[in-house]
C-alpha positions in Angstrom: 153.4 -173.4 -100.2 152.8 -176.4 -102.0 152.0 -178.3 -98.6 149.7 -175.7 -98.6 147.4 -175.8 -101.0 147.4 -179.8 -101.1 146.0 -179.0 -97.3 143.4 -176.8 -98.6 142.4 -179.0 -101.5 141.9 -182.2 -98.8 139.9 -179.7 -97.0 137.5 -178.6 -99.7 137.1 -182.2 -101.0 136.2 -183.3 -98.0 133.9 -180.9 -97.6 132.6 -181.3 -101.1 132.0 -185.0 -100.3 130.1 -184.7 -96.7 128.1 -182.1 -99.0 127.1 -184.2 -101.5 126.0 -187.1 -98.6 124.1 -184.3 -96.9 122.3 -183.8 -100.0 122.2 -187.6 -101.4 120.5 -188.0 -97.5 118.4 -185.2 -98.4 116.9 -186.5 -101.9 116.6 -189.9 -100.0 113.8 -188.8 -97.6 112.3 -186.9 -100.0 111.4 -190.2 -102.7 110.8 -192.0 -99.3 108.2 -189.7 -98.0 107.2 -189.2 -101.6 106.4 -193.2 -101.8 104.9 -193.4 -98.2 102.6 -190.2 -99.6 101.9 -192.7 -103.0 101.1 -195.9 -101.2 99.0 -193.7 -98.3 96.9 -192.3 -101.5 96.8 -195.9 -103.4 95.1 -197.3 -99.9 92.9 -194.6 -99.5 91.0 -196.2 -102.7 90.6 -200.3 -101.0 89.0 -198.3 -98.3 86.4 -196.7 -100.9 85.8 -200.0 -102.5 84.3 -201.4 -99.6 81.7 -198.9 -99.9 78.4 -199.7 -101.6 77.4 -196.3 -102.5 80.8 -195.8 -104.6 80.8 -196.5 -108.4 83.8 -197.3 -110.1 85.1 -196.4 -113.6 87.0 -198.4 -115.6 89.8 -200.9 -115.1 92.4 -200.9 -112.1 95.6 -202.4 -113.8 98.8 -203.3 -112.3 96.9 -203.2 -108.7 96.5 -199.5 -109.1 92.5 -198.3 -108.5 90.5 -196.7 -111.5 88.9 -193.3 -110.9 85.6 -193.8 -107.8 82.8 -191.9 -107.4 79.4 -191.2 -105.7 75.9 -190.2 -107.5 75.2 -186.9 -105.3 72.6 -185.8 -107.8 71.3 -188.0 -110.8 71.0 -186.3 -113.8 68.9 -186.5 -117.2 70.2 -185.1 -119.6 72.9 -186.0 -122.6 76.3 -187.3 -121.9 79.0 -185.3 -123.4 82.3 -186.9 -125.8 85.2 -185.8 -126.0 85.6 -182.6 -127.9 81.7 -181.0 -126.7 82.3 -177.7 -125.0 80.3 -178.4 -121.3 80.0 -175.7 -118.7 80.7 -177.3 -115.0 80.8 -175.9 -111.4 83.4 -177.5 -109.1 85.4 -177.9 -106.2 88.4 -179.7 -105.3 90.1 -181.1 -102.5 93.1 -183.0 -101.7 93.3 -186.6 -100.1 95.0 -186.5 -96.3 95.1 -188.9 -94.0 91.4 -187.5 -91.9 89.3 -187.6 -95.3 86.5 -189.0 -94.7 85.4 -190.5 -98.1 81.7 -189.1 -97.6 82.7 -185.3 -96.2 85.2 -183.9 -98.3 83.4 -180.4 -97.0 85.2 -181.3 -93.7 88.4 -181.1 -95.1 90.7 -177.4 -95.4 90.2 -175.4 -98.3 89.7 -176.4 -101.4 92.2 -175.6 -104.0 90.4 -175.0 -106.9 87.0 -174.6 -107.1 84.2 -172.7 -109.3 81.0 -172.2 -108.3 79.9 -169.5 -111.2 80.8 -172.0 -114.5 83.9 -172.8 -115.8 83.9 -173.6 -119.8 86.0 -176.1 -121.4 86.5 -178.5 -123.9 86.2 -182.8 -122.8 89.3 -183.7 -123.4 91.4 -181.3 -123.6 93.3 -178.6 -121.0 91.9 -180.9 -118.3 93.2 -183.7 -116.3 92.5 -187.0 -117.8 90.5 -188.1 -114.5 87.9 -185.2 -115.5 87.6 -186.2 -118.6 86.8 -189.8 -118.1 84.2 -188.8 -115.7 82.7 -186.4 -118.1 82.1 -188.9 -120.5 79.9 -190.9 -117.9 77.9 -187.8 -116.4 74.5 -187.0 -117.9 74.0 -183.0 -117.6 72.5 -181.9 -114.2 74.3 -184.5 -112.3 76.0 -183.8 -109.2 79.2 -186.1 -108.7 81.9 -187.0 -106.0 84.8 -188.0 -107.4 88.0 -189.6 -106.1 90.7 -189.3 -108.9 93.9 -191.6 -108.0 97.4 -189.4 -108.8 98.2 -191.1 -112.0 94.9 -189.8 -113.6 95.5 -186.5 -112.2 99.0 -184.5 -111.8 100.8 -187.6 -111.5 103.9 -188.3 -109.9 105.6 -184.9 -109.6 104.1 -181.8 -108.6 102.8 -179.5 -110.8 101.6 -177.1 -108.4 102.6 -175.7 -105.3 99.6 -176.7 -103.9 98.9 -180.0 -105.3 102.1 -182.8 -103.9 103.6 -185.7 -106.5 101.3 -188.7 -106.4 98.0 -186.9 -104.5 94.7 -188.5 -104.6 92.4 -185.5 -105.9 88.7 -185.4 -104.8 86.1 -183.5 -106.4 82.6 -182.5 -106.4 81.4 -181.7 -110.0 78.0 -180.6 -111.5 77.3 -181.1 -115.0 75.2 -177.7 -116.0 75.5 -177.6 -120.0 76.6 -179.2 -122.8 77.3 -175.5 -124.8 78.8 -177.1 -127.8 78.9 -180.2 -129.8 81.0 -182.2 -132.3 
């Protein structure tokens, strides 16, 4: 009996251990393709800065790109701060490997978008990308905006439909400024 059991025990250690390998193999790929999705993203933004047409805002440190975007429609009106209340229509798209940085149209469907006005306040319950750009739009501009991953979700997912480290590209129209500081 003894025998046994010391048998059985081998058995389910062993099987414990190629487990564990399966899964260590498993979590492997995952940061691997989670880097090669990172670094795919990061050079999607040297191919926008050879384009004369895209504006950039603020700073890239640590070789990382700042937040790019294009002038769709020039606007006149006041430039919100952080804390006004603005009113915005949008939609957004994710970076893959066929975007085309002047036809984000072209790409599948958005996932988030609002066409009728969405409310909110600069600074806060949005993505720090959106409010940066907010702070640089006059009202009744029309931007395109290419926000790199560590100004938008970041490096893990948030969403089901937004990956770890995804470049985020949106078109945004400034409508109102509906409250102020």
């Amino acid at each position: 009996m003894p025998e046994l059991v010391l048998n059985t025990m081998r058995k389910l250690g062993f099987a414990a251990l190629l487990l564990g390998l399966v899964a260590f193999g498993f979590a492997s790929c995952t940061t691997n393709n989670d880097i090669t999705w990172r670094d795919n993203n990061l050079a999607f933004f040297d191919g926008l800065a050879a384009h004369s047409d895209i504006d950039t805002i603020g700073d890239p440190t640590n070789g990382y790109p700042g937040i790019y975007y294009k002038v769709l429609t020039p606007g006149t009106g006041t430039i919100p701060v952080i804390g006004n209340i603005v009113k915005v229509t949008y939609a957004g798209w994710l970076w893959n490997d066929t975007t085309k940085y002047n036809s984000p149209l072209a790409l599948k469907t958005a996932f988030d978008y609002n066409q009728v006005g969405s409310t909110f306040t600069v600074g806060t319950g949005v993505i720090n990308g959106w409010s940066l750009v907010l702070q640089r739009m006059p009202v009744g501009s029309k931007w395109r905006v290419f926000i790199p991953y560590y100004l938008g979700y970041g490096s893990s997912s948030s969403t089901s439909s937004i990956p770890a480290y995804s470049t985020l590209i949106f078109e945004i129209t400034l409508k109102e400024i509906t409250s102020e500081n």
